[in-house]
FITOR-704332 format. One record per atom (N, C-alpha, C): residue in three letters; atom name; x, y, z. Coordinates in pm, 1 decimal. Example, Ala and Ser with C-alpha at 12.3 -4.5 7.8 and 13.67 -1.06 7.14 Angstrom:
BEGIN
 code site        x        y        z
  ALA    N   1319.0   -569.0    780.0
  ALA   CA   1230.0   -450.0    780.0
  ALA    C   1320.0   -330.0    780.0
  SER    N   1285.0   -225.0    708.0
  SER   CA   1367.0   -106.0    714.0
  SER    C   1290.0      3.0    787.0
END
This chain:
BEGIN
 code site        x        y        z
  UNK    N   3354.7   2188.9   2687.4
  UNK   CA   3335.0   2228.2   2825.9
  UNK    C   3253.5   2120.0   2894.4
  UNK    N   3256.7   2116.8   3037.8
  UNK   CA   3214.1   2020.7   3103.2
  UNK    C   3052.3   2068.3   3185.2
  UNK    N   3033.4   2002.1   3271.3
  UNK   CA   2897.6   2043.6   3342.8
  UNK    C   2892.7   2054.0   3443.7
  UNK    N   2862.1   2129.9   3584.8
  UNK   CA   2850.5   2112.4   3694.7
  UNK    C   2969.7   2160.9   3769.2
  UNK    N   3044.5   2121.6   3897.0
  UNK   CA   3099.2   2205.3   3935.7
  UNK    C   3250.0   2198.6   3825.5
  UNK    N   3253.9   2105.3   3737.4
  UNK   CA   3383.8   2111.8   3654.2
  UNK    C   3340.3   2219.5   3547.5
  UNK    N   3222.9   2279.6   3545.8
  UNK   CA   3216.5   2389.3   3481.9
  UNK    C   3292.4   2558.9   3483.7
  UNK    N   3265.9   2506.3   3635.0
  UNK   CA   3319.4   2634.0   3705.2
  UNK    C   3467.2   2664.9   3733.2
  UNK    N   3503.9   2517.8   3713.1
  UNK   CA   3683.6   2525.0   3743.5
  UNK    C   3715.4   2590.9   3525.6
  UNK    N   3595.5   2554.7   3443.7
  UNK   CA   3655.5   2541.9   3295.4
  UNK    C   3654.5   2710.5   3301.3
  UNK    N   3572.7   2724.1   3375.1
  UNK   CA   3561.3   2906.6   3315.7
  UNK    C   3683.7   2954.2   3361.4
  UNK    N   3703.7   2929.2   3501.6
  UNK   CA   3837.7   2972.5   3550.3
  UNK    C   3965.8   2950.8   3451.3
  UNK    N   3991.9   2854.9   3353.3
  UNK   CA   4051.9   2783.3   3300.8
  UNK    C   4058.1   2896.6   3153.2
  UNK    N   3960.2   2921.1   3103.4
  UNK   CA   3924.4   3020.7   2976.0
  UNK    C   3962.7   3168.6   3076.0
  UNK    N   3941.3   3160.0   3173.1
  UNK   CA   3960.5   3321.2   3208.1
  UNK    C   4126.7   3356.8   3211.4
  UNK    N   4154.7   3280.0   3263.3
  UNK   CA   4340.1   3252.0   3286.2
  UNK    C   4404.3   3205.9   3114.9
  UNK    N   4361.4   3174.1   3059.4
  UNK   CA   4401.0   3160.7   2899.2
  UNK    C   4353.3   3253.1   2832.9
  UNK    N   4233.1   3316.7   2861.8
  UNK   CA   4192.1   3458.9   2812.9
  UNK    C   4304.2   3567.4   2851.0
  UNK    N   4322.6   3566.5   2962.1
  UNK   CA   4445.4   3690.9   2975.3
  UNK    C   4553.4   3639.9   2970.9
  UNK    N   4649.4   3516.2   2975.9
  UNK   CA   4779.3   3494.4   2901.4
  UNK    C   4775.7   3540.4   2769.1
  UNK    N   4657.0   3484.4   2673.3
  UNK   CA   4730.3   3499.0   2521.6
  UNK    C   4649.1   3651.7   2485.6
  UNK    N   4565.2   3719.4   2560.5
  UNK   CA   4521.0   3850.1   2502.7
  UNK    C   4649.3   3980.2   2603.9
  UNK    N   4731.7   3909.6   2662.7
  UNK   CA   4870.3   4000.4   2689.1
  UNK    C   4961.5   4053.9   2596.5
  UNK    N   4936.1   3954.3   2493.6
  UNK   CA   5055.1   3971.5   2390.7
  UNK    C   5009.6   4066.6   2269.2
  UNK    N   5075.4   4149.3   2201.3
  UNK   CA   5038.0   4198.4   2053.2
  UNK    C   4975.5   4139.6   2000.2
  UNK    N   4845.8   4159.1   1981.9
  UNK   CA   4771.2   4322.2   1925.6
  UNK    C   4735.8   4345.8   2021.9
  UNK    N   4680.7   4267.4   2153.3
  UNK   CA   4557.5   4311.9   2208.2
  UNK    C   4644.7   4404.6   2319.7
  UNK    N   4780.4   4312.2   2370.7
  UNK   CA   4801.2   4444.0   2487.4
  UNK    C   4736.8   4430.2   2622.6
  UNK    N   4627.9   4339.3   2612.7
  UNK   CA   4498.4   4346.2   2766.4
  UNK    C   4625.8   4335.1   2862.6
  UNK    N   4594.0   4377.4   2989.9
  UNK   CA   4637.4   4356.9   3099.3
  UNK    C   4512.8   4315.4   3185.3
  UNK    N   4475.6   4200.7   3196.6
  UNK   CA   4336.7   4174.8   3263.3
  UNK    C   4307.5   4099.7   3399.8
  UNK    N   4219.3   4102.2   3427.1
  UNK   CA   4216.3   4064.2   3551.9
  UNK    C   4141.2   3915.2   3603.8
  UNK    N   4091.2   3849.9   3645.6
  UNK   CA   4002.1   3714.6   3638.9
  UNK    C   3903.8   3771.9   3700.9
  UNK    N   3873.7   3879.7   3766.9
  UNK   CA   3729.7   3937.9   3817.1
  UNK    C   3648.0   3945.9   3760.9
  UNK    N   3695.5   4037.7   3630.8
  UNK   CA   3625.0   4103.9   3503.7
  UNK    C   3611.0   3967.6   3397.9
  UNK    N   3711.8   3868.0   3406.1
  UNK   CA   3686.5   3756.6   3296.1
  UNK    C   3565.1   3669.4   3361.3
  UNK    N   3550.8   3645.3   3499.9
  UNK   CA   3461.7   3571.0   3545.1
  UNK    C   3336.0   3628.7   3479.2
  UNK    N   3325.7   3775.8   3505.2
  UNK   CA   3154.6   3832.0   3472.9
  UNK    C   3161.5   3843.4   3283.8
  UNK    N   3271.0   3858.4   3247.6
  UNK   CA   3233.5   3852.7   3065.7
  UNK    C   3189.9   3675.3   3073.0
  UNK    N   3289.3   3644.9   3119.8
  UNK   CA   3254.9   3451.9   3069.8
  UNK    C   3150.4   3437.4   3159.8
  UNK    N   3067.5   3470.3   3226.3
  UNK   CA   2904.2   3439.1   3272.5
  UNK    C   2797.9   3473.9   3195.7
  UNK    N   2811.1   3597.6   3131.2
  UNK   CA   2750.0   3608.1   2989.0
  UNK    C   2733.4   3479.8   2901.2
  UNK    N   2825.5   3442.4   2853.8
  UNK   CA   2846.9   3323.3   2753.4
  UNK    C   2753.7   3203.6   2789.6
  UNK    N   2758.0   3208.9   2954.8
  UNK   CA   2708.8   3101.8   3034.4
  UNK    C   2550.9   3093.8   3042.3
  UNK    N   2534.6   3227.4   3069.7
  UNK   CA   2373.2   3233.4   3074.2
  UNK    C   2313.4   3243.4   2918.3
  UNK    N   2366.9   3281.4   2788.7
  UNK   CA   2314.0   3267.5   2665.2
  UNK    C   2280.9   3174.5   2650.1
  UNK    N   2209.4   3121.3   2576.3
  UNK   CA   2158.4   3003.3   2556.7
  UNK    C   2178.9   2931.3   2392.6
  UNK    N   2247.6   3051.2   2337.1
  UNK   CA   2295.4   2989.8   2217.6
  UNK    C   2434.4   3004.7   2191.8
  UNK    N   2508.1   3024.5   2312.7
  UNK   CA   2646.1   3015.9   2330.9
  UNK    C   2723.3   2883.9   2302.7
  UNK    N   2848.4   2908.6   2274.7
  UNK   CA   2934.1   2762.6   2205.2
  UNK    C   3060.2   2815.9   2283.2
  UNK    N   3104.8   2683.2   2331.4
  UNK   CA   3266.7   2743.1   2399.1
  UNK    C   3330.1   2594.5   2358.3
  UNK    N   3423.5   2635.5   2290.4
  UNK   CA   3525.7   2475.7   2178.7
  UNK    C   3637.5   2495.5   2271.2
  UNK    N   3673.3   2419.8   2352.6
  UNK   CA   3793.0   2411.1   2418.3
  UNK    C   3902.0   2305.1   2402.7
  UNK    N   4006.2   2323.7   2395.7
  UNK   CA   4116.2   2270.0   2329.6
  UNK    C   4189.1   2205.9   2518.1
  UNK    N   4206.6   2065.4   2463.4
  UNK   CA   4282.3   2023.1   2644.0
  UNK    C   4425.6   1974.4   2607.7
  UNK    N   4518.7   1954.3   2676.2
  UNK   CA   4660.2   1893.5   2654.7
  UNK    C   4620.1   1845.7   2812.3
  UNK    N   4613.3   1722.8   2838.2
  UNK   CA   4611.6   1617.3   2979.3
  UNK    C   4493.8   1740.8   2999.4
  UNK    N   4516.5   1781.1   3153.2
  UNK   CA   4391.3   1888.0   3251.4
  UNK    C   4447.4   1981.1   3209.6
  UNK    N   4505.1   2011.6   3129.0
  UNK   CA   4503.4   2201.3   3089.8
  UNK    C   4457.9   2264.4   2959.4
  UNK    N   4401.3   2383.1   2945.7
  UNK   CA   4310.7   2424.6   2851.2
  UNK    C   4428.5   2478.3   2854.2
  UNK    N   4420.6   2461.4   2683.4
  UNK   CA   4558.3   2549.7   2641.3
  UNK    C   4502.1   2596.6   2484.8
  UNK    N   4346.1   2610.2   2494.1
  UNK   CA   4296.1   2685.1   2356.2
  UNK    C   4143.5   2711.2   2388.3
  UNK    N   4084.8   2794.7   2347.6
  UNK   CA   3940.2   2814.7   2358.4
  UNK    C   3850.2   2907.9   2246.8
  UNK    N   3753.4   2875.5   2246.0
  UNK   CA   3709.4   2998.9   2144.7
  UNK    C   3528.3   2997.5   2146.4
  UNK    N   3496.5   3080.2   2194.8
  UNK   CA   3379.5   3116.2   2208.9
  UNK    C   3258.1   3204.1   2053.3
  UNK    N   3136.9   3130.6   2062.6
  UNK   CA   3044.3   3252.5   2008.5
  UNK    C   2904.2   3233.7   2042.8
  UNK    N   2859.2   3314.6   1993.1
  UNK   CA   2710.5   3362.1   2062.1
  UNK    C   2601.9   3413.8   1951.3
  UNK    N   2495.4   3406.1   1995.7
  UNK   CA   2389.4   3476.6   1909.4
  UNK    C   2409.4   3610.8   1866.3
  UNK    N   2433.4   3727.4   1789.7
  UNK   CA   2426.1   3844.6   1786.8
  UNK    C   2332.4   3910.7   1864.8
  UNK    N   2217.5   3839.5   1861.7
  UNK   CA   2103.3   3932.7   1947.7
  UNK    C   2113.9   3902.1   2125.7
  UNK    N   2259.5   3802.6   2166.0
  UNK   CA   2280.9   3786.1   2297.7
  UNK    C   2384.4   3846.7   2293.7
  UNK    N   2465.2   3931.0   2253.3
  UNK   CA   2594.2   4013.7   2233.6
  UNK    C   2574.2   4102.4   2291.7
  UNK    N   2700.5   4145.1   2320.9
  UNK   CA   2687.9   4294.3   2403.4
  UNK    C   2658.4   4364.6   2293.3
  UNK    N   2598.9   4491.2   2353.3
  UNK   CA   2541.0   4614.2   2282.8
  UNK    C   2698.0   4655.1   2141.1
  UNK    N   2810.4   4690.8   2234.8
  UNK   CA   2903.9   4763.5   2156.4
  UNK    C   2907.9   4641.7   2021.5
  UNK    N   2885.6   4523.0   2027.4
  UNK   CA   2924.7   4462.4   1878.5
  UNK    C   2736.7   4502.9   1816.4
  UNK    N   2672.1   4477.1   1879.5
  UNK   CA   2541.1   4450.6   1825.0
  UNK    C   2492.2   4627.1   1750.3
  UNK    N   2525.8   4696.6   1849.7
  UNK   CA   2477.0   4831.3   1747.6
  UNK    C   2526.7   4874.1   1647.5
  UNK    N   2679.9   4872.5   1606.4
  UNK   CA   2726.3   4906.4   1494.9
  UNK    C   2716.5   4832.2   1364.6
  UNK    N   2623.3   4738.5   1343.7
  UNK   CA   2587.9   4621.5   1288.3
  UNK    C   2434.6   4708.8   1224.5
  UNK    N   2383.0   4745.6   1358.2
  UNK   CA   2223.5   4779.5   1309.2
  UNK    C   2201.7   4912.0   1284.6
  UNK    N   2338.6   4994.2   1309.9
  UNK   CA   2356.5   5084.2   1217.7
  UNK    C   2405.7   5086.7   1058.0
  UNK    N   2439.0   4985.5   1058.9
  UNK   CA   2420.6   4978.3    902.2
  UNK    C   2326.4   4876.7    848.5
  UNK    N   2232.2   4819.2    898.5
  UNK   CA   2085.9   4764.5    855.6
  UNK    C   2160.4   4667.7    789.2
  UNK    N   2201.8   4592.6    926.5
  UNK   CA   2207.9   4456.8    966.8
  UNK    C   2084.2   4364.5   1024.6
  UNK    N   2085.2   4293.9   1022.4
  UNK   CA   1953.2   4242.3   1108.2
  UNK    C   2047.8   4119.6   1212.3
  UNK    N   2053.9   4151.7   1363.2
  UNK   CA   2116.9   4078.8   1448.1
  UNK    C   2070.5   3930.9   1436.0
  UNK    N   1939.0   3918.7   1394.0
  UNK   CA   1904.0   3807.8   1426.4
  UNK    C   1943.5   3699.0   1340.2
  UNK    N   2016.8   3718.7   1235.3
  UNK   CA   2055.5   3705.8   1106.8
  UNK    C   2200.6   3637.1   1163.8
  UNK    N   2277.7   3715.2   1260.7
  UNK   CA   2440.3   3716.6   1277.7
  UNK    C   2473.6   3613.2   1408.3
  UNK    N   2553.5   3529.2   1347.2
  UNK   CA   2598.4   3473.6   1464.5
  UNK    C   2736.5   3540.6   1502.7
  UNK    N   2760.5   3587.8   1666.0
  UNK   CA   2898.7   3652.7   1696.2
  UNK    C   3001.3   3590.8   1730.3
  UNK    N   3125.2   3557.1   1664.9
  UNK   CA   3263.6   3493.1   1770.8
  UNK    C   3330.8   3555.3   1807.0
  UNK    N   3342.4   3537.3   1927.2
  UNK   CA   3430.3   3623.6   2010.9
  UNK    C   3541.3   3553.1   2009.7
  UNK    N   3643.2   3531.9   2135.0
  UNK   CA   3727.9   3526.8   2068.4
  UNK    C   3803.7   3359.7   2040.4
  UNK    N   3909.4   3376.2   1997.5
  UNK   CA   4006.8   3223.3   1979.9
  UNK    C   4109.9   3249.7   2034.2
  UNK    N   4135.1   3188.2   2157.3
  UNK   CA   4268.0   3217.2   2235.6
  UNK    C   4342.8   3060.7   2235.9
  UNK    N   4490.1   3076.6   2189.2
  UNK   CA   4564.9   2930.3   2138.4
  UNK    C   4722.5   2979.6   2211.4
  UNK    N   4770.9   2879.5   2292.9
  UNK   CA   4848.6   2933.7   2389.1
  UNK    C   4968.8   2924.8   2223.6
  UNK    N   5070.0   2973.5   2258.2
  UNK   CA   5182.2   2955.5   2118.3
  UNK    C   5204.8   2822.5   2072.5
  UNK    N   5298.5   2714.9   2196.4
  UNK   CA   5295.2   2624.3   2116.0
  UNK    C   5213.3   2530.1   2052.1
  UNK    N   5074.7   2564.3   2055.3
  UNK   CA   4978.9   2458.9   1983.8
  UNK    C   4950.6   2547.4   1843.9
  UNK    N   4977.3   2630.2   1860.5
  UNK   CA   4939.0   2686.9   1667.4
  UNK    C   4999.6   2642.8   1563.3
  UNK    N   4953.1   2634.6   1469.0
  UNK   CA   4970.8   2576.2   1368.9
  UNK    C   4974.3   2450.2   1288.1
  UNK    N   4869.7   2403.5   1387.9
  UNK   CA   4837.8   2265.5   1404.1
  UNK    C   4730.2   2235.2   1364.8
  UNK    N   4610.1   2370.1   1299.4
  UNK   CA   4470.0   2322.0   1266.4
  UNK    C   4414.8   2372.3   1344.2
  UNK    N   4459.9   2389.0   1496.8
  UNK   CA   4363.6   2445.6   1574.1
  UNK    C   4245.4   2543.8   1556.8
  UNK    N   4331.1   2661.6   1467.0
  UNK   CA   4211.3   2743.4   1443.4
  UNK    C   4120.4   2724.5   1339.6
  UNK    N   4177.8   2679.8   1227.7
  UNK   CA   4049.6   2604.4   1141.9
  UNK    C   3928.4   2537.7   1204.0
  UNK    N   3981.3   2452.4   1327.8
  UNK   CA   3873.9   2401.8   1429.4
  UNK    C   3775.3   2502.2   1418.5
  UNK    N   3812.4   2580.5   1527.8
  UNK   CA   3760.5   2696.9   1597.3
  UNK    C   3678.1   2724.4   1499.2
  UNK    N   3691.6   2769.2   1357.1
  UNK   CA   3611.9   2839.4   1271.1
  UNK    C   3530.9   2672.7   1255.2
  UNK    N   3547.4   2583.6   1230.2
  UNK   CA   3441.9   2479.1   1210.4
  UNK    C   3321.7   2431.3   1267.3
  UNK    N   3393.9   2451.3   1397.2
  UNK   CA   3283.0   2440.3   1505.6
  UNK    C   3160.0   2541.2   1535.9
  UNK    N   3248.8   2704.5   1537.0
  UNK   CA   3137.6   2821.7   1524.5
  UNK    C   3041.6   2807.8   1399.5
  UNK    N   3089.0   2790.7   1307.2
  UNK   CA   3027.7   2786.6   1180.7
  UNK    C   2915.5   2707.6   1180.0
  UNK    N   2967.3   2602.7   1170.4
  UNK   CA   2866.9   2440.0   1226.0
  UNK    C   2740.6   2532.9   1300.6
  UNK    N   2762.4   2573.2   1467.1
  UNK   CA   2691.2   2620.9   1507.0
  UNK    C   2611.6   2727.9   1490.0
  UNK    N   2633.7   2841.1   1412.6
  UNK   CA   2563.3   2938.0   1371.5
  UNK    C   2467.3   2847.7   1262.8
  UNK    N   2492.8   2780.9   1168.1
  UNK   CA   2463.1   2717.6   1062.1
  UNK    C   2320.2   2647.1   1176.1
  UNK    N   2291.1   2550.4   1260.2
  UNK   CA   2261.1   2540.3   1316.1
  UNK    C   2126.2   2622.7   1387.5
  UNK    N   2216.8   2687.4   1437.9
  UNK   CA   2079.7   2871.2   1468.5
  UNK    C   2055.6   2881.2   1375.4
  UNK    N   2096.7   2876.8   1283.2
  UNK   CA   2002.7   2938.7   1150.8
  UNK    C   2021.3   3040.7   1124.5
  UNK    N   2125.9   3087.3   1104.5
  UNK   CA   2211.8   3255.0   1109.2
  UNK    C   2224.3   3226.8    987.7
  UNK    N   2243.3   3363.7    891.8
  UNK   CA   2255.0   3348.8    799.8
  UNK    C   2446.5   3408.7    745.1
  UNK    N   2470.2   3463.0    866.0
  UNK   CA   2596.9   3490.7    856.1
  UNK    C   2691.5   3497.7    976.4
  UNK    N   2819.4   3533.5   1005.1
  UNK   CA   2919.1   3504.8   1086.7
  UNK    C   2951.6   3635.7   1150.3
  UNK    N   3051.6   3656.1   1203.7
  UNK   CA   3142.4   3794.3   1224.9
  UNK    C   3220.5   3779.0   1355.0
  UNK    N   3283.9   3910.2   1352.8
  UNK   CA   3399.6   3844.5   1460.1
  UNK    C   3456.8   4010.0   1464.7
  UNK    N   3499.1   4091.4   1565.7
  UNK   CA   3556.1   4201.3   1626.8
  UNK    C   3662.9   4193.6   1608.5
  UNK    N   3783.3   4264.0   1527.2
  UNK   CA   3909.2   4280.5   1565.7
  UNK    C   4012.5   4375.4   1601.8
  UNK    N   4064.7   4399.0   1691.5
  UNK   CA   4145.4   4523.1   1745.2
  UNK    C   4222.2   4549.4   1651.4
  UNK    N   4194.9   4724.5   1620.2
  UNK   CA   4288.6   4774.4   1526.2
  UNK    C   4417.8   4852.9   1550.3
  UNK    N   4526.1   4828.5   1510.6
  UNK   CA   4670.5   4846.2   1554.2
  UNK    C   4723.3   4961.8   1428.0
  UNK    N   4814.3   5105.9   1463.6
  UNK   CA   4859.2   5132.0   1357.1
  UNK    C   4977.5   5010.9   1290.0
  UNK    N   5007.5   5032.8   1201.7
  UNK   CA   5134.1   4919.5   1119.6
  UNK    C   5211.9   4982.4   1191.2
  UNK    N   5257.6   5104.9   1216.8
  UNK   CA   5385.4   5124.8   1286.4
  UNK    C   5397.6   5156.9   1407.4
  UNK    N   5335.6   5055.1   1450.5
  UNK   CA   5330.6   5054.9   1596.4
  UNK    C   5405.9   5015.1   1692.8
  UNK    N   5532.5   5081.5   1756.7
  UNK   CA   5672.9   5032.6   1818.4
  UNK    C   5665.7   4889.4   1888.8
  UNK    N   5524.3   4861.4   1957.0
  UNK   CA   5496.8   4760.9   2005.7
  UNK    C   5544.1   4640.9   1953.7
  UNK    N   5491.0   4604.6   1861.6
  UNK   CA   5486.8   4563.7   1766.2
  UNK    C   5600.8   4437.9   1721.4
  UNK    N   5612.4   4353.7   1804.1
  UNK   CA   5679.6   4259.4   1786.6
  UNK    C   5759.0   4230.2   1627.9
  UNK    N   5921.1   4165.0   1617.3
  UNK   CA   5926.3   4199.0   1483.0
  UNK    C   5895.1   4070.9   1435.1
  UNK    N   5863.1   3937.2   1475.4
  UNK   CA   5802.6   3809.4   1430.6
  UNK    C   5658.2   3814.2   1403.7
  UNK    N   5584.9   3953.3   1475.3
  UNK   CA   5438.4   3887.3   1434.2
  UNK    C   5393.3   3912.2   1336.1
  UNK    N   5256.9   3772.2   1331.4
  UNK   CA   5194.8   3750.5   1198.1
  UNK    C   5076.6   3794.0   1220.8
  UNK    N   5066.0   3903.7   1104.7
  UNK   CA   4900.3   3889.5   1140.1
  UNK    C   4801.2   3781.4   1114.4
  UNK    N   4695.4   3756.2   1148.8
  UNK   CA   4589.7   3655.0   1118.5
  UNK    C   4491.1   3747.8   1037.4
  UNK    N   4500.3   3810.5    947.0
  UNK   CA   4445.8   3876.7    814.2
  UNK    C   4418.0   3752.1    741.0
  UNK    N   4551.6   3705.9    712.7
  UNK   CA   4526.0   3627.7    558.9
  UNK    C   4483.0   3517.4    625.2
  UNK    N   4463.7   3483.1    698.0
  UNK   CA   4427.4   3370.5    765.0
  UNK    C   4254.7   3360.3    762.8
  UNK    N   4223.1   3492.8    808.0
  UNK   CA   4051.3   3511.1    825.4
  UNK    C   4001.9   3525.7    654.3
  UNK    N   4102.1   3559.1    569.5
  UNK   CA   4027.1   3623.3    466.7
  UNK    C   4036.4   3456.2    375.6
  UNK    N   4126.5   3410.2    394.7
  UNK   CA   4104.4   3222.1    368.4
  UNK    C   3989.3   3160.5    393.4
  UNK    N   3963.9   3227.8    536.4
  UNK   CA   3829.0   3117.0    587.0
  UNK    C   3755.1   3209.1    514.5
  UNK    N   3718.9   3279.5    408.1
  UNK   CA   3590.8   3361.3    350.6
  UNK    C   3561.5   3502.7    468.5
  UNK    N   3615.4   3534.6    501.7
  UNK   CA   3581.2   3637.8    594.0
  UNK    C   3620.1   3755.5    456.0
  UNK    N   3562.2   3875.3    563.9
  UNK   CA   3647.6   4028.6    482.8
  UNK    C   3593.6   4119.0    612.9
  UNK    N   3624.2   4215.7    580.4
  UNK   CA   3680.1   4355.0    686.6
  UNK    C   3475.3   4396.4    654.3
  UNK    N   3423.1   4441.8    704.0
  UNK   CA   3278.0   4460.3    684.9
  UNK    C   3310.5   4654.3    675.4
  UNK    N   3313.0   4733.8    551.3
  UNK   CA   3386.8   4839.3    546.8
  UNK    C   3287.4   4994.0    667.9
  UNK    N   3367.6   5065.4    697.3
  UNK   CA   3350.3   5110.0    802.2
  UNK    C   3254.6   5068.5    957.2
  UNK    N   3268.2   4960.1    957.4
  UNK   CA   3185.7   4937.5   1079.7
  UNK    C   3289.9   4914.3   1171.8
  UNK    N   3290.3   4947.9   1307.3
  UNK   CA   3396.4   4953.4   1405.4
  UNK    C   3307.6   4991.6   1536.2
  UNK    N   3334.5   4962.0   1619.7
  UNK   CA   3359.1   4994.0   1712.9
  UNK    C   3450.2   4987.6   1850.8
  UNK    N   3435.2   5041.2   1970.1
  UNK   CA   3511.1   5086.6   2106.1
  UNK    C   3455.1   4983.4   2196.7
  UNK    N   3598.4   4929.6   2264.2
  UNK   CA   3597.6   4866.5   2379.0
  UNK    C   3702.3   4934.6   2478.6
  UNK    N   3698.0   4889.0   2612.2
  UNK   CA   3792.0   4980.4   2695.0
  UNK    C   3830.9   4870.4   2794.3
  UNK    N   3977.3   4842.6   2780.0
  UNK   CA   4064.9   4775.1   2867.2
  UNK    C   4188.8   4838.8   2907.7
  UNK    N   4231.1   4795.9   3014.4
  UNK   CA   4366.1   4848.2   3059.1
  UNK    C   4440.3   4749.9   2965.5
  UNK    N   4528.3   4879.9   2901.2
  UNK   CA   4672.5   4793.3   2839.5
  UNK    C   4799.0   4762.8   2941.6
  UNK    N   4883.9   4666.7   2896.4
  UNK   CA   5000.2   4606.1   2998.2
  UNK    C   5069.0   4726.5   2998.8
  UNK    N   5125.8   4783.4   3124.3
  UNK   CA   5221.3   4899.4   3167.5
  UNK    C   5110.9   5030.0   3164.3
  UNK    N   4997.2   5042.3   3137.7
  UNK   CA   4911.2   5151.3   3083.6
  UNK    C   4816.6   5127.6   3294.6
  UNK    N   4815.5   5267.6   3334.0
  UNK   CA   4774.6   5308.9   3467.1
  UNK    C   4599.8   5288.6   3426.2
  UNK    N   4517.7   5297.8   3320.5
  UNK   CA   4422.9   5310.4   3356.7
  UNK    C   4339.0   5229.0   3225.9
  UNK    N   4191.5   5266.8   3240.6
  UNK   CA   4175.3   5138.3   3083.6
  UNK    C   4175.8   5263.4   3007.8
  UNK    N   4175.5   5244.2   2846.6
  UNK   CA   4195.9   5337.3   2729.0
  UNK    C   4055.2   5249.3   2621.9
  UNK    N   4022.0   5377.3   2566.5
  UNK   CA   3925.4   5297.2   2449.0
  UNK    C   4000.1   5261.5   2311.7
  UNK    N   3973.9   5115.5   2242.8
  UNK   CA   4026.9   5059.4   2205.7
  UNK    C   3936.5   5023.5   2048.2
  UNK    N   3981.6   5066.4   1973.0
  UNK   CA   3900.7   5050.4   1857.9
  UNK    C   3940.4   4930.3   1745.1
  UNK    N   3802.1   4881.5   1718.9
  UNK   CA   3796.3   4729.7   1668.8
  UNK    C   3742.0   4743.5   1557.7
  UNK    N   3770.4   4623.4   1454.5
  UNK   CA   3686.4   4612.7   1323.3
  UNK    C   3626.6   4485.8   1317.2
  UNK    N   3514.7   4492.8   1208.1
  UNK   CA   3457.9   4410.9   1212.4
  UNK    C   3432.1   4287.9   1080.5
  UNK    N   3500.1   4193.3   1079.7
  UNK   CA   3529.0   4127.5    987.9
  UNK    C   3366.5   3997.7    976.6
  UNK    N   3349.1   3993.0    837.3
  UNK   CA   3182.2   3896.1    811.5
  UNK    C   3219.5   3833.0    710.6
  UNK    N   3127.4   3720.5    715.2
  UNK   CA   3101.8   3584.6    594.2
  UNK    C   2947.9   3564.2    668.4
  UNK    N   2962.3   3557.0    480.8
  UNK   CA   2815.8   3468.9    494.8
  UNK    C   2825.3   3342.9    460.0
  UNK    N   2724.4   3276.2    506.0
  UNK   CA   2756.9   3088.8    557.4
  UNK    C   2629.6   3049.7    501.8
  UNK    N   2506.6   3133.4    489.4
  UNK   CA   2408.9   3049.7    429.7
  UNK    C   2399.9   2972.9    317.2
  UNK    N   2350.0   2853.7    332.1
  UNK   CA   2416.3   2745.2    195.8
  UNK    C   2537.5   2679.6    208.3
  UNK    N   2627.5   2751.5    283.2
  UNK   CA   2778.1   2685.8    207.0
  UNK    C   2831.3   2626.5    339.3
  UNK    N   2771.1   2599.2    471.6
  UNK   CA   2858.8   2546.3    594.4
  UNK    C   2765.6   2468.8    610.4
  UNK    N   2814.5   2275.9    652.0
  UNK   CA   2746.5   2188.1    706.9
  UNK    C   2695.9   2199.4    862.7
  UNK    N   2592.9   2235.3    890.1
  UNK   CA   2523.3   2258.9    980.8
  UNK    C   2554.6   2136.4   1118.3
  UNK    N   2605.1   2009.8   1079.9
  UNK   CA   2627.0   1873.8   1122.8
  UNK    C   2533.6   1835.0   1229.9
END
């Protein structure tokens, strides 16, 4: 990301790539750039925020954000310290948005290198990351898609067992927002990620 008023065109840039690729299965969002402006001002005012942005010429066509746990919104941060977590401990990534044709190119390995790096950095002793949970037979349900399971559980991640929580977005074709239930996938990084 850049500084100054090219800052303000980048957010615009993550907000508009935030709702192209969170349209599609799993997530469903139908979103708006109102609501992306005030989530991505969060990110802005943290102070231990990371935003890895991916360019092709002037267009962001990948991004991926994370943050301190103890600068997280409440809904990731409490279900954590209900199970005697210690936030201060967790670094949070939100999300990795990669328009289609650039996947599979490394991109997201990035993404996890860079967060990592940076939590490593803070001095976190571990990772995590929110993911929307879908039934398997869900008509939606595109018949090409892949999940990114085996993908997270490669980078050392795992499912952190019953911790979940609710977010609430309008889904595409859906009149109003619906609560939306997420899991919560962790690695621990202490020792084993170059801090750089």
């Amino acid at each position: 990301m850049r500084s100054g008023e090219e800052s303000t065109d980048d957010l615009d840039a993550l907000a508009r790539l935030r709702i192209d690729v969170f349209r599609a299965y799993p997530y469903l969002y139908d979103g708006s750039i109102e609501y992306e402006r005030q989530y991505l001002a969060g990110y802005v005012r943290a102070p231990s925020s990371v935003i890895v942005a991916v360019w092709d010429g002037g267009a962001m066509v990948g991004a991926s954000t994370a943050v301190a746990m103890t600068e997280a919104e409440p809904e990731f941060r409490e279900p954590l310290i209900a199970r005697d977590l210690d936030p201060s401990e967790i670094f949070y990534f939100g999300e990795s948005v990669l328009l289609p044709g650039y996947r599979g190119l490394g991109v997201g390995h990035r993404f996890f290198d860079e967060r990592e790096a940076a939590a490593a950095r803070h001095g976190s002793r571990q990772t995590c990351f929110a993911a929307v949970v879908r039934d398997p037979g869900d008509p939606r349900r595109p018949a090409d898609y892949r999940s990114l399971e085996p993908f997270w559980a490669k980078r050392g991640y795992a499912r952190l067992p019953g911790a979940t929580t609710t977010f609430r977005w309008k889904e595409v074709g859906a009149d109003q927002e619906t609560e939306q239930r997420m899991e919560f996938w962790m690695r621990t990084i202490e020792g084993e990620v170059d801090a750089r």
